[in-house]
N, CA, C and O of each residue as an XYZ file, in Angstrom:
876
protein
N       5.585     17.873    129.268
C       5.612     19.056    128.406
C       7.029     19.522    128.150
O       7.446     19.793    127.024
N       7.688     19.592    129.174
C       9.592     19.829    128.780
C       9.875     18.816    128.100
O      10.688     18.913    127.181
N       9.301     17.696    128.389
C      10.185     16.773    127.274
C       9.880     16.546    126.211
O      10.566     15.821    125.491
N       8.964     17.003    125.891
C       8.142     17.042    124.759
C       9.189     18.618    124.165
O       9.461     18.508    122.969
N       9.538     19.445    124.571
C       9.993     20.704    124.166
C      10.876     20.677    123.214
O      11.008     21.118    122.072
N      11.935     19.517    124.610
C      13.157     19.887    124.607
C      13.523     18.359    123.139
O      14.511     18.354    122.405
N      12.524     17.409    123.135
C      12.495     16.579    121.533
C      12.693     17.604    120.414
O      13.530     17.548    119.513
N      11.828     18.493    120.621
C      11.455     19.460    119.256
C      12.756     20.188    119.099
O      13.152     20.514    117.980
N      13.494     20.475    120.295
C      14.693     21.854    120.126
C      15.615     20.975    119.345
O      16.132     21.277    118.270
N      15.823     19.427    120.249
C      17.183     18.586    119.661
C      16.722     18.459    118.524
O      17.454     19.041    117.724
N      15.607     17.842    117.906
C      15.410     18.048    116.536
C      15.535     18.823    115.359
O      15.749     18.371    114.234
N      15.362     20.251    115.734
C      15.633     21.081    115.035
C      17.146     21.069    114.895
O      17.622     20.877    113.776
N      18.025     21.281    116.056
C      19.359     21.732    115.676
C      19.948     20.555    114.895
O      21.016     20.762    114.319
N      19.359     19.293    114.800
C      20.201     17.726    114.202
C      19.867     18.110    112.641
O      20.628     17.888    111.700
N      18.484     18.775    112.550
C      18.877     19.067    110.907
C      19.139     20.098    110.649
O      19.041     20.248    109.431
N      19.597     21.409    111.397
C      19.984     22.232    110.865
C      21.670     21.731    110.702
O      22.362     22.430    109.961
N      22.198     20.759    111.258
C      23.770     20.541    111.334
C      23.420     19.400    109.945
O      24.129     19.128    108.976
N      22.423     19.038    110.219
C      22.831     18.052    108.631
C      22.903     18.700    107.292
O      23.679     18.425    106.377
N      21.743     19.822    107.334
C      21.632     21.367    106.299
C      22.783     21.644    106.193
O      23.299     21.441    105.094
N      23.481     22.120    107.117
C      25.184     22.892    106.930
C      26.182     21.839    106.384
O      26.984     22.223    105.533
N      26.209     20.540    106.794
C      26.753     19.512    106.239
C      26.612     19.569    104.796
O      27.382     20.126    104.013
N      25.441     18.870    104.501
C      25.148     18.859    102.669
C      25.496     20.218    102.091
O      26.379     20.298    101.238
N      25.102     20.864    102.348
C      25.749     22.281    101.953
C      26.922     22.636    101.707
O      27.125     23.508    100.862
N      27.929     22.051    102.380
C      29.171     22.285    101.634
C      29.542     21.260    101.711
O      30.515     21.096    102.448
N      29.065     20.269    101.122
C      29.882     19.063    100.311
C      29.045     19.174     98.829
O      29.509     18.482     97.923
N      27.890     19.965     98.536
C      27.065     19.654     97.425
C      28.481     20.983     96.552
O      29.275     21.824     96.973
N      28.017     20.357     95.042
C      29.230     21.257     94.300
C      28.782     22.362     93.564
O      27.855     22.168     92.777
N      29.312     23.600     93.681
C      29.223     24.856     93.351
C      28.228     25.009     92.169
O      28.524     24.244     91.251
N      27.012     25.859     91.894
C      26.340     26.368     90.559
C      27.421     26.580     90.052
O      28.531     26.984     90.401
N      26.748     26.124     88.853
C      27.232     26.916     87.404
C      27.009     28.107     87.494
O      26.121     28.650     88.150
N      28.398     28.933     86.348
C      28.315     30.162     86.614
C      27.360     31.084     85.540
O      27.914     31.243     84.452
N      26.392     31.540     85.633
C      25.963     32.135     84.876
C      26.701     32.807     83.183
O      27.704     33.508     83.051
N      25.748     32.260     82.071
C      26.261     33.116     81.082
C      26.738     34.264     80.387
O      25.705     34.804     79.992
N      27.534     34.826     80.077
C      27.863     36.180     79.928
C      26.725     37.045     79.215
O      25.759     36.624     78.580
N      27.075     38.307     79.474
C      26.070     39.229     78.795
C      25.833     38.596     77.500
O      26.594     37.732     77.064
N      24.674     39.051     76.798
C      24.948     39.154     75.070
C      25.377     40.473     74.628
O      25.176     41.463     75.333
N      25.779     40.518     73.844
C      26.609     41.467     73.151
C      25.418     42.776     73.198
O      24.276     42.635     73.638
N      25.824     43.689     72.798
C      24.579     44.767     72.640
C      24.490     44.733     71.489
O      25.202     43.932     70.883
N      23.659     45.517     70.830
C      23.458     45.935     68.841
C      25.129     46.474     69.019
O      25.855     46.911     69.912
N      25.221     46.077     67.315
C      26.602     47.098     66.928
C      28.201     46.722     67.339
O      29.279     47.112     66.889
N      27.830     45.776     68.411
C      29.318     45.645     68.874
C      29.953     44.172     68.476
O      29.235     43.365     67.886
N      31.095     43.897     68.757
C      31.675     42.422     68.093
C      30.999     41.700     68.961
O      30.303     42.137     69.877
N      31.208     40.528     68.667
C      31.327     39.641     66.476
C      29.367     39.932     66.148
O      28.623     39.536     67.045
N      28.905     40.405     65.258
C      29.698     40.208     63.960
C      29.952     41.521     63.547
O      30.769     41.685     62.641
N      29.313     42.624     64.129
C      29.089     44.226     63.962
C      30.178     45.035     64.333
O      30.056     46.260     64.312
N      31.400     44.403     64.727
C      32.171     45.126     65.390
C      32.524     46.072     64.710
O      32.920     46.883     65.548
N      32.704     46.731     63.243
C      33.090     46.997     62.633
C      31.709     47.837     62.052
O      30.561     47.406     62.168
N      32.075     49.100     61.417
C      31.117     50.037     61.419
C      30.861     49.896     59.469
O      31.719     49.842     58.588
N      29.581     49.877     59.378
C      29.857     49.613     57.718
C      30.888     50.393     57.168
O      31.264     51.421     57.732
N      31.582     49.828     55.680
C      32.617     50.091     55.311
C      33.971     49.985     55.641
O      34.914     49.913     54.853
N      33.995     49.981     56.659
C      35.460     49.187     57.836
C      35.427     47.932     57.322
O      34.507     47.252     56.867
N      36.660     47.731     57.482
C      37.463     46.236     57.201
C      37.009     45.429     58.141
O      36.813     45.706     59.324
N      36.758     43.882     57.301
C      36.859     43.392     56.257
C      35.085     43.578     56.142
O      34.345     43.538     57.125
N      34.610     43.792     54.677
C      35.385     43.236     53.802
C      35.735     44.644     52.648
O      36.249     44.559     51.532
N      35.260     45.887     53.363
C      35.423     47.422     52.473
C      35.886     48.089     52.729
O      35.426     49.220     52.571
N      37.801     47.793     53.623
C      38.519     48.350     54.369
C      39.135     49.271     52.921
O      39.845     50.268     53.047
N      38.772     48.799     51.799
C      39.897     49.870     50.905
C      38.747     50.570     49.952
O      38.122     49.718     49.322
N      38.330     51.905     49.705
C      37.736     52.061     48.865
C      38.068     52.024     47.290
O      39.203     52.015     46.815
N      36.553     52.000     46.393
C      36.392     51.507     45.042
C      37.842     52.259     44.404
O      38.358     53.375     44.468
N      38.143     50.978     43.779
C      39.296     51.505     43.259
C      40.660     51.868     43.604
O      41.426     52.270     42.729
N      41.109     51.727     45.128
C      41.948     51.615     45.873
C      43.399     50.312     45.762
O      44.597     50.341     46.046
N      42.666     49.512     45.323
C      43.261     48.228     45.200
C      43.043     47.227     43.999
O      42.140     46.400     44.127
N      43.654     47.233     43.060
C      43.220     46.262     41.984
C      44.231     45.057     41.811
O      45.350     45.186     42.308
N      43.857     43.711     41.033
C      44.572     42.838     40.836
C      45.491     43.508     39.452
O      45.081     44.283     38.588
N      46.481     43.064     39.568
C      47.605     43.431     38.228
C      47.152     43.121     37.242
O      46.643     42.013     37.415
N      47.015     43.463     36.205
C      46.299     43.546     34.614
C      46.992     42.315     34.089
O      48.175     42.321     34.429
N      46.689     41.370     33.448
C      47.232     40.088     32.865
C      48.228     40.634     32.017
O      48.162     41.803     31.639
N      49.298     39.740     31.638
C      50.479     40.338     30.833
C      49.962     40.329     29.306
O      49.057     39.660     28.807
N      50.724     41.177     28.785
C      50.066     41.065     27.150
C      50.324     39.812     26.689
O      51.157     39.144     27.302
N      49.680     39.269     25.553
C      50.152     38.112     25.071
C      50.484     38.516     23.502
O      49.977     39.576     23.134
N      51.191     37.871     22.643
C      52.168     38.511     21.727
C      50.966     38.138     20.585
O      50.364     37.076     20.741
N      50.769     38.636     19.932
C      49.970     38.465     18.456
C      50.789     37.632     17.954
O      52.014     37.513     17.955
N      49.477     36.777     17.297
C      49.515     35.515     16.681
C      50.592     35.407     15.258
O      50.355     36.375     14.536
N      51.505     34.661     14.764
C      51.950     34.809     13.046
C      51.649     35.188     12.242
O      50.557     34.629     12.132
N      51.782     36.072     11.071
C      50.979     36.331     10.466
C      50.876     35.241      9.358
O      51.989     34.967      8.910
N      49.815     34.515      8.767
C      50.264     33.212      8.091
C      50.662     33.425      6.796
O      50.168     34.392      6.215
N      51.483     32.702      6.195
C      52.616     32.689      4.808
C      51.389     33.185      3.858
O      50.262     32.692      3.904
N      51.709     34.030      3.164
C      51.216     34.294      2.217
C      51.642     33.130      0.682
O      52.778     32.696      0.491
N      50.780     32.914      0.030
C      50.639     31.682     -1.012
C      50.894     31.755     -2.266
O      50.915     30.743     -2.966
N      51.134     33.003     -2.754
C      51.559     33.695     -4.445
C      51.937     34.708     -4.399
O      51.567     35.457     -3.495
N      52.972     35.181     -5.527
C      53.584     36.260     -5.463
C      54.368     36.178     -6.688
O      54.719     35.147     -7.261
N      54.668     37.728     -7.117
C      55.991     38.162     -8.322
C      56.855     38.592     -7.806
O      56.718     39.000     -6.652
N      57.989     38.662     -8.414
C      58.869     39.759     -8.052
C      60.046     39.550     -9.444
O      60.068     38.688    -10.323
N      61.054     40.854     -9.160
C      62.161     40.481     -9.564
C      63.188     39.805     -9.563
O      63.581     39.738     -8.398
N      64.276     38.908    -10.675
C      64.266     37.759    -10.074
C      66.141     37.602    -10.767
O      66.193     36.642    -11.536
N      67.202     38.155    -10.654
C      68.620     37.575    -11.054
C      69.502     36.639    -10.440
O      69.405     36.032     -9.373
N      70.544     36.643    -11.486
C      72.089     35.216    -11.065
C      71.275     34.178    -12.172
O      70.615     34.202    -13.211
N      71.928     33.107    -10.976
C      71.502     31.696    -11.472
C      72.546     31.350    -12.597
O      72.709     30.238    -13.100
N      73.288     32.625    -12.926
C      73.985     32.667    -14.482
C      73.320     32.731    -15.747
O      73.550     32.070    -16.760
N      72.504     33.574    -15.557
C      71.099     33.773    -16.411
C      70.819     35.324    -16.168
O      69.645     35.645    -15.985
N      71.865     36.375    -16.148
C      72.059     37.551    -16.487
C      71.355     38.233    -15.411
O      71.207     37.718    -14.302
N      70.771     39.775    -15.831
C      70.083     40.920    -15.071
C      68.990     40.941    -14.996
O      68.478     41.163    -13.898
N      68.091     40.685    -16.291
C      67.055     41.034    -16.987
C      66.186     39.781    -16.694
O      66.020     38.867    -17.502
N      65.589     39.847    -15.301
C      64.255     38.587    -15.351
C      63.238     38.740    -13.929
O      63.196     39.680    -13.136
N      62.614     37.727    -13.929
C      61.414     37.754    -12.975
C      61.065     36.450    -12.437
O      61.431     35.332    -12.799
N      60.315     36.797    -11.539
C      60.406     34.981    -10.787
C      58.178     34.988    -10.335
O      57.350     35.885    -10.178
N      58.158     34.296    -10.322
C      57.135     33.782     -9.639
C      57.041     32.853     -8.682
O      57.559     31.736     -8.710
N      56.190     33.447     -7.589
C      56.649     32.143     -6.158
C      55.675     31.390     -6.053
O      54.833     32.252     -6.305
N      55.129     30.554     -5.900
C      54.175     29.360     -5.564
C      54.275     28.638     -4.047
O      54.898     27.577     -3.992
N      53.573     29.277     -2.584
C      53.975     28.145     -1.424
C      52.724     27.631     -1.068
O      51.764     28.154     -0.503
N      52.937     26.395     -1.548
C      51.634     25.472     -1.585
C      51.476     25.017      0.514
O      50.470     24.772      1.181
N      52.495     25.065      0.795
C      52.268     24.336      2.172
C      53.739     25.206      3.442
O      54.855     25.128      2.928
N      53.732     25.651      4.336
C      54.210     26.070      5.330
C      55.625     25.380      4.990
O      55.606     24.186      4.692
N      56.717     25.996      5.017
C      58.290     25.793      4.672
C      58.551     25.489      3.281
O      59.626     25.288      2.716
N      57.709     25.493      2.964
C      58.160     25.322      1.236
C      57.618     25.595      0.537
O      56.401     25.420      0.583
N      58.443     26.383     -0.862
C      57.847     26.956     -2.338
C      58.805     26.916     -3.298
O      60.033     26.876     -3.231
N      57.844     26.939     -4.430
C      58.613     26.963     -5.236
C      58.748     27.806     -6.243
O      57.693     28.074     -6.819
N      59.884     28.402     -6.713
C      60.114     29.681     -7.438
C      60.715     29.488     -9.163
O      61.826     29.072     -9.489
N      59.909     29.809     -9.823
C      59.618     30.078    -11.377
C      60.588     31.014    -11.686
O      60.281     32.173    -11.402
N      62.076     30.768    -12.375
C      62.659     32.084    -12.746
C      62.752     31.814    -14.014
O      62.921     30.679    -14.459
N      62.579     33.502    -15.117
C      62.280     33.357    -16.685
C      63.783     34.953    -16.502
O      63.773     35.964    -15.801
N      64.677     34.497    -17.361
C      65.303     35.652    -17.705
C      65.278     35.513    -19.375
O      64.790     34.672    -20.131
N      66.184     36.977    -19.622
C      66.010     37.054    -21.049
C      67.682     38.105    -20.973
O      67.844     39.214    -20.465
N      68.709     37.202    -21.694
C      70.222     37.546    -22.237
C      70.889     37.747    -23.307
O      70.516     37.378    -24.421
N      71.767     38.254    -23.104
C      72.223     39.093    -24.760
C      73.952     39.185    -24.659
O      74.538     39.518    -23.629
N      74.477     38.900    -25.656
C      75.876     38.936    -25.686
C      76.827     38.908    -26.661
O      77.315     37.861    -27.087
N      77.106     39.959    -27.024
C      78.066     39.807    -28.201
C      77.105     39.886    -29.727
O      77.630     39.706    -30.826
N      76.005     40.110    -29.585
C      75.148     39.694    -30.336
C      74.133     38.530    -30.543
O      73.241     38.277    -31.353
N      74.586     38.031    -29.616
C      73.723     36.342    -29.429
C      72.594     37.108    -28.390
O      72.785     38.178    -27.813
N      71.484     36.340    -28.322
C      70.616     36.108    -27.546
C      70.166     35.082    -27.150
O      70.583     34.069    -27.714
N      69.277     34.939    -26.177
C      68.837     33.701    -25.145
C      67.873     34.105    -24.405
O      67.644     35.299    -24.217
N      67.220     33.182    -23.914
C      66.836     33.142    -22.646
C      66.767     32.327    -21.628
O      66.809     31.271    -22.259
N      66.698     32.033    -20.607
C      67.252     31.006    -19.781
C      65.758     30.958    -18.487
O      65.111     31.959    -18.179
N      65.544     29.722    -17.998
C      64.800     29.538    -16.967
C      65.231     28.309    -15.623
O      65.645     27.184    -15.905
N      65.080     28.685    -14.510
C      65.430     27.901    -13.512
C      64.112     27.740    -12.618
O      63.504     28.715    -12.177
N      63.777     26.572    -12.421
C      62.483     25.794    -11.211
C      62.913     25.475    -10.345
O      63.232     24.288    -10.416
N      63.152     25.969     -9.359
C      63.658     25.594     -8.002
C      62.549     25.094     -6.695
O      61.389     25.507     -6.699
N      62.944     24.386     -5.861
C      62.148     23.698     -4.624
C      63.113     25.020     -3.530
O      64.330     25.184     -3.614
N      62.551     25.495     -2.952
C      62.984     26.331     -2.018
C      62.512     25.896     -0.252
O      61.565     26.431      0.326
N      63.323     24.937      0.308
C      62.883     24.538      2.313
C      62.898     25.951      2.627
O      63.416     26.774      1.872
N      62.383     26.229      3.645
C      62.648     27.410      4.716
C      62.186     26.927      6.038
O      61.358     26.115      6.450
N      63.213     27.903      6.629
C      63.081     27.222      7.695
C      62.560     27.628      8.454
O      62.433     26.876      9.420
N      61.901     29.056      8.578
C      60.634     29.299      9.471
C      59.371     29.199      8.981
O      59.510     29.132      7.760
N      58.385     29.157      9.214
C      57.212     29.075      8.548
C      56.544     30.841      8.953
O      57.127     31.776      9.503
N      55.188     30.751      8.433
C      54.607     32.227      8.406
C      55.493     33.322      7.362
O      56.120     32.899      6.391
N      55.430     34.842      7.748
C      56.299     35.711      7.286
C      56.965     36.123      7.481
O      57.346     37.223      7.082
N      57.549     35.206      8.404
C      59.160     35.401      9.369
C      60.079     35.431      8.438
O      59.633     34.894      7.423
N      61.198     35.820      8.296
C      62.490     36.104      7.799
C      62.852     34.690      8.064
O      62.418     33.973      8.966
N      63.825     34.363      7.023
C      64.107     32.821      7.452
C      65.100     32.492      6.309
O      64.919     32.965      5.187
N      66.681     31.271      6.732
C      66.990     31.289      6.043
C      66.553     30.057      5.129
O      65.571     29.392      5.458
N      67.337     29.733      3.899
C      66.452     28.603      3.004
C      67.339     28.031      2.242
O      68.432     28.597      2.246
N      67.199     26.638      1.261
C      67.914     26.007      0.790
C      67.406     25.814     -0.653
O      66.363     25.207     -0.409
N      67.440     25.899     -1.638
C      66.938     25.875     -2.709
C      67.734     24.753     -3.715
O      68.956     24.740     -3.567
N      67.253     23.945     -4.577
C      67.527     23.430     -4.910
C      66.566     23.078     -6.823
O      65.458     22.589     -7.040
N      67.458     23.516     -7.650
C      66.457     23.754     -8.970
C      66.947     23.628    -10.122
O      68.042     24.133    -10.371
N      66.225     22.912    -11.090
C      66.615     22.737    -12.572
C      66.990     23.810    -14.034
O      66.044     24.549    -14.307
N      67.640     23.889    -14.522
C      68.269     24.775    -15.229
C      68.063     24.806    -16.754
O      68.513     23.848    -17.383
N      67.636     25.481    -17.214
C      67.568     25.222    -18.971
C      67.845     26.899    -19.899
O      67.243     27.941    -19.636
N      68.637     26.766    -20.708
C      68.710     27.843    -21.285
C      69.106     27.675    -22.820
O      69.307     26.596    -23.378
N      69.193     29.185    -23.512
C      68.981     28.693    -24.939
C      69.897     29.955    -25.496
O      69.700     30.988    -24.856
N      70.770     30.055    -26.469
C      71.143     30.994    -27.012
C      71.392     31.293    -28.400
O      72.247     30.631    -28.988
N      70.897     32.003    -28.871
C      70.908     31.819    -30.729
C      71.672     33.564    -30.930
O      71.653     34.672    -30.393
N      72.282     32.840    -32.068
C      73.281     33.997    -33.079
C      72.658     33.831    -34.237
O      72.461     32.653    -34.535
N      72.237     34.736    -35.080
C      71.732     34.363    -36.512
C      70.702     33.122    -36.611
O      69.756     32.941    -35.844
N      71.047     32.340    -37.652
C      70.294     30.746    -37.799
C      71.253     29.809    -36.462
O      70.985     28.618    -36.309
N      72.207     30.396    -35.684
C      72.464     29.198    -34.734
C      72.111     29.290    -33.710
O      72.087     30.375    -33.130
N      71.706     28.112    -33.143
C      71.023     28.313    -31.763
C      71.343     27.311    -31.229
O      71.596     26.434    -32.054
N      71.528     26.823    -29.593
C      71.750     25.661    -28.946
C      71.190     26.235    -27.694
O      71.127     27.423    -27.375
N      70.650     24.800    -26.805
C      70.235     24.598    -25.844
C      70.679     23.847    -24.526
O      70.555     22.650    -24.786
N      71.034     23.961    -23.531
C      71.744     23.441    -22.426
C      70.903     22.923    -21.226
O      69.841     23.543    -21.291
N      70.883     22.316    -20.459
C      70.143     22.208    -19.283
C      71.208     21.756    -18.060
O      72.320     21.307    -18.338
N      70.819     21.898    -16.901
C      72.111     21.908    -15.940
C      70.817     22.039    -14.350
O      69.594     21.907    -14.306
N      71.757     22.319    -13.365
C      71.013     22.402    -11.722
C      71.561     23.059    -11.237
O      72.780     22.947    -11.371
N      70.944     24.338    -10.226
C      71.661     24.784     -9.220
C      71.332     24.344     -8.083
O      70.494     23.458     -7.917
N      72.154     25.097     -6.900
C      72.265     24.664     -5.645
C      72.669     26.279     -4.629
O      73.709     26.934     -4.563
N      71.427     26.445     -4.016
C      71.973     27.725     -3.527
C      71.786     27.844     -2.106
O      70.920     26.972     -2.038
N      71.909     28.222     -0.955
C      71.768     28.434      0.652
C      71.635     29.996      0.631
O      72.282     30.770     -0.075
N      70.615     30.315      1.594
C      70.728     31.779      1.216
C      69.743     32.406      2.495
O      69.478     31.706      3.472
N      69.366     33.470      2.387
C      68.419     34.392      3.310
C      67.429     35.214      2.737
O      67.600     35.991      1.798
N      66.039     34.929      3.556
C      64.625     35.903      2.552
C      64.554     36.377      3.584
O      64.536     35.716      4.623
N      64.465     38.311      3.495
C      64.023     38.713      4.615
C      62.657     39.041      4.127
O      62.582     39.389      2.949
N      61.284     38.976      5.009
C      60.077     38.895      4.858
C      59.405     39.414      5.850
O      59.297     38.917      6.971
N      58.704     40.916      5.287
C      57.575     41.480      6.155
C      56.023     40.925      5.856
O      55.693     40.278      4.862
N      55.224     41.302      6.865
C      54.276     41.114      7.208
C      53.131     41.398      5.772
O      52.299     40.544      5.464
N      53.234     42.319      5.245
C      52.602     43.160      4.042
C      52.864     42.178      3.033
O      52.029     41.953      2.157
N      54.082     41.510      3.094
C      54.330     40.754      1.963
C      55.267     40.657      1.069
O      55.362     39.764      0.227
N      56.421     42.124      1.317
C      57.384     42.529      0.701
C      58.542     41.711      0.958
O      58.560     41.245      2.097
N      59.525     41.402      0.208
C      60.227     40.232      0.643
C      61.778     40.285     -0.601
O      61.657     40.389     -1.822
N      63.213     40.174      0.206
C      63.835     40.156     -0.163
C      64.595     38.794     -0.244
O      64.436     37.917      0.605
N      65.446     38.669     -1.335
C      65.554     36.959     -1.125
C      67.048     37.623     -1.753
O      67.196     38.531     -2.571
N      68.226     36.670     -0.921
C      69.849     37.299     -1.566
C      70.545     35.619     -0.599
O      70.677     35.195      0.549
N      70.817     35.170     -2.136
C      71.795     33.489     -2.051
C      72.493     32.876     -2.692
O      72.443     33.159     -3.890
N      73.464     31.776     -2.286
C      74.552     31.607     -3.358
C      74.897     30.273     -3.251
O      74.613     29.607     -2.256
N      75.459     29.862     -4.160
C      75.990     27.980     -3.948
C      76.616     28.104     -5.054
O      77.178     29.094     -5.521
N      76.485     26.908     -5.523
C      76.914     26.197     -7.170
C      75.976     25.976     -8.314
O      74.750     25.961     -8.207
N      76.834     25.759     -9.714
C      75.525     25.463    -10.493
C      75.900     24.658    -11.360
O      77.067     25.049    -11.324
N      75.938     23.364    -12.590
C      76.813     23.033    -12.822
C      75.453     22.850    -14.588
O      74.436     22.157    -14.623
N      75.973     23.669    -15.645
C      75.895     23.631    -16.731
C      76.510     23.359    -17.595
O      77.619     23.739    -17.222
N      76.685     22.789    -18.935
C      77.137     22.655    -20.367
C      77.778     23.557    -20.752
O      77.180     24.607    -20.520
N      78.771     23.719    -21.267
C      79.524     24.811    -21.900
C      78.249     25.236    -23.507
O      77.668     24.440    -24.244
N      78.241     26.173    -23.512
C      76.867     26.369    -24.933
C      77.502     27.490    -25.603
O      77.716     28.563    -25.039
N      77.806     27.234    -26.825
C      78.596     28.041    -28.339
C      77.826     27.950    -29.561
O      77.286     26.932    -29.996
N      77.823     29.261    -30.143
C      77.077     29.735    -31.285
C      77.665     30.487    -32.055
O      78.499     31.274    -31.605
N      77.365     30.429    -33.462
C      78.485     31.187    -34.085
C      78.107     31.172    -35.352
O      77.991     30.103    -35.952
N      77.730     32.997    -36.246
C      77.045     33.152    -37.601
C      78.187     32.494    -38.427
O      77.812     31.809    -39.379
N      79.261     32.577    -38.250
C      80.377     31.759    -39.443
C      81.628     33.405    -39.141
O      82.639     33.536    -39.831
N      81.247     34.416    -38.059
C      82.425     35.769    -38.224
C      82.220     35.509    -36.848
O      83.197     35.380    -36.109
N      81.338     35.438    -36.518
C      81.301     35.545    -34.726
C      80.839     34.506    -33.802
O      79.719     33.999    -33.733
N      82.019     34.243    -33.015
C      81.531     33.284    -31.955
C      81.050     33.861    -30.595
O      81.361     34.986    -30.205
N      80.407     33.149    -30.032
C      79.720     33.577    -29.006
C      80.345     32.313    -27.925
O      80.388     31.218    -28.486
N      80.781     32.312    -26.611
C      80.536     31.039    -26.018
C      80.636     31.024    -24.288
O      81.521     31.511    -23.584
N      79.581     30.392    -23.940
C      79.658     30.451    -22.494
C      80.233     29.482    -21.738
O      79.940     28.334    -22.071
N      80.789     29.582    -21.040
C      81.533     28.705    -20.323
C      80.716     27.746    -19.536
O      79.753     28.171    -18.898
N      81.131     26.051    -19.531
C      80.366     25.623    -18.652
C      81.039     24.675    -17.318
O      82.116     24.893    -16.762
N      80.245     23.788    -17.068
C      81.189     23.166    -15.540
C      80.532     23.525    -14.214
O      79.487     24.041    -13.818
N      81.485     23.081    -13.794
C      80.757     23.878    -12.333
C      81.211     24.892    -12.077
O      82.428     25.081    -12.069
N      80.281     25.851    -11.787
C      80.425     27.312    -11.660
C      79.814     28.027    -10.428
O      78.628     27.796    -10.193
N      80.671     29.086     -9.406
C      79.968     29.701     -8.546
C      79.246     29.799     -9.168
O      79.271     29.589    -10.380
N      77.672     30.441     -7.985
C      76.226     31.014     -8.636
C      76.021     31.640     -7.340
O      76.442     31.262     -6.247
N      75.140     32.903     -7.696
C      74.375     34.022     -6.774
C      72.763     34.093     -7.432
O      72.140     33.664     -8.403
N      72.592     34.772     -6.445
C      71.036     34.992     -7.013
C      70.585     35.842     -5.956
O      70.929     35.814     -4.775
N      69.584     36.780     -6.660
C      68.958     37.950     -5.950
C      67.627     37.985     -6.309
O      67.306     37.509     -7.398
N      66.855     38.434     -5.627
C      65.186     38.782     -5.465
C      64.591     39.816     -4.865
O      65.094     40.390     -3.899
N      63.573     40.109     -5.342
C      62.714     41.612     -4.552
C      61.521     40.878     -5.285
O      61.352     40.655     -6.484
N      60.633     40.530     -4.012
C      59.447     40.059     -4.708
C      57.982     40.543     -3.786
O      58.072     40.681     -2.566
N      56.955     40.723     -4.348
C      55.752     41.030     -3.299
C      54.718     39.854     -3.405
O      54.134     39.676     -4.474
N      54.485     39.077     -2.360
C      53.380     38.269     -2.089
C      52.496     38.654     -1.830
O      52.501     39.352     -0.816
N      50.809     38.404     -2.763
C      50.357     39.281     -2.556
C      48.596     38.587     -2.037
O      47.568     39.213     -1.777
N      48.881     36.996     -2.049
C      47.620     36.265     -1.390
C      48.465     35.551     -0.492
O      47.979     34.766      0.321
């Protein structure tokens, strides 16, 4: 019966020393997960409605910068027009008509009507006019145009034809109003008339030339 006891006692204490053994060689639990958050608090609530992000600035607080203006468009060349029309060597007294079939270029119809000494005439020049801006920009231009004129005294009359050549400046508003002031060369016939008491005679060759305009375009 003791030995029977004293089996059971050694037994017990051999696994309680093997218990304490495994026990600290086995490796530590995991550590439990953290709280969860409560309602209301971070992520994602941390922030009380209207708090930043994403309604940290109220309506109207903050705007993107207004796009820059952008410049209005050309206004496009207007296509016909009158005006008043001198030089050329074709006196005070005349008028022009403009024709711009296509962007930098037109062409200008001048009709005068001259008097001198008693003689009369009238004279006309067709000119090709480049420019060099297009639309109703101000711009300067080169003109280049045929010459014909006529002058009669009594029963005499004669006729001349010749070319000018002028470089010049149209200043040109939007409405259509338009000043045109230019000058070069021109090179005509000397042309003489004469009742049998009075001569009349214009000089010809090459000759400075000017020319002036005030004209309104009005399609």
């Amino acid at each position: 019966m003791r030995l029977a006891l004293g089996v059971v006692v050694a037994s017990a204490l051999t696994v309680s020393s093997v218990s304490e053994a495994l026990a600290q060689t086995a490796s530590p639990p995991p550590p439990l997960p953290p709280p969860a958050y409560p309602p209301g608090a971070y992520p994602p609530a941390a922030y009380p409605p209207g708090a930043y992000p994403p309604a940290a600035y109220p309506p109207g607080a903050y705007a993107y910068p207004p796009p820059l203006p952008q410049p209005a468009p050309p206004v496009p060349e207007k296509k016909l027009g009158v005006g008043y029309k001198i030089g050329n060597g074709l006196g005070f007294l005349g008028a022009d008509v403009i024709i711009a079939p296509v962007e930098h270029l037109a062409v200008d119809a001048q009709l005068n009507y001259q008097s001198d000494a008693g003689a009369s005439g009238t004279g006309f020049v067709v000119a090709a006019q480049g420019r060099l801006k297009g639309g109703q920009a101000s711009t300067p231009y080169l003109g280049l145009g045929f010459l014909h004129e006529s002058l009669t005294l009594a029963s005499d009359s004669r006729s001349v034809s010749g070319f000018v050549a002028n470089l010049g400046y149209e200043w040109r508003w939007d409405q259509g109003l338009g000043i045109l002031l230019g000058g070069g060369i021109a090179h005509v016939p000397e042309i003489e008339v004469s009742d049998g008491f009075v001569t009349v005679k214009k000089d010809g060759g090459w000759l400075p030339n000017l020319e002036f305009g005030l004209r309104w375009m009005f399609l």
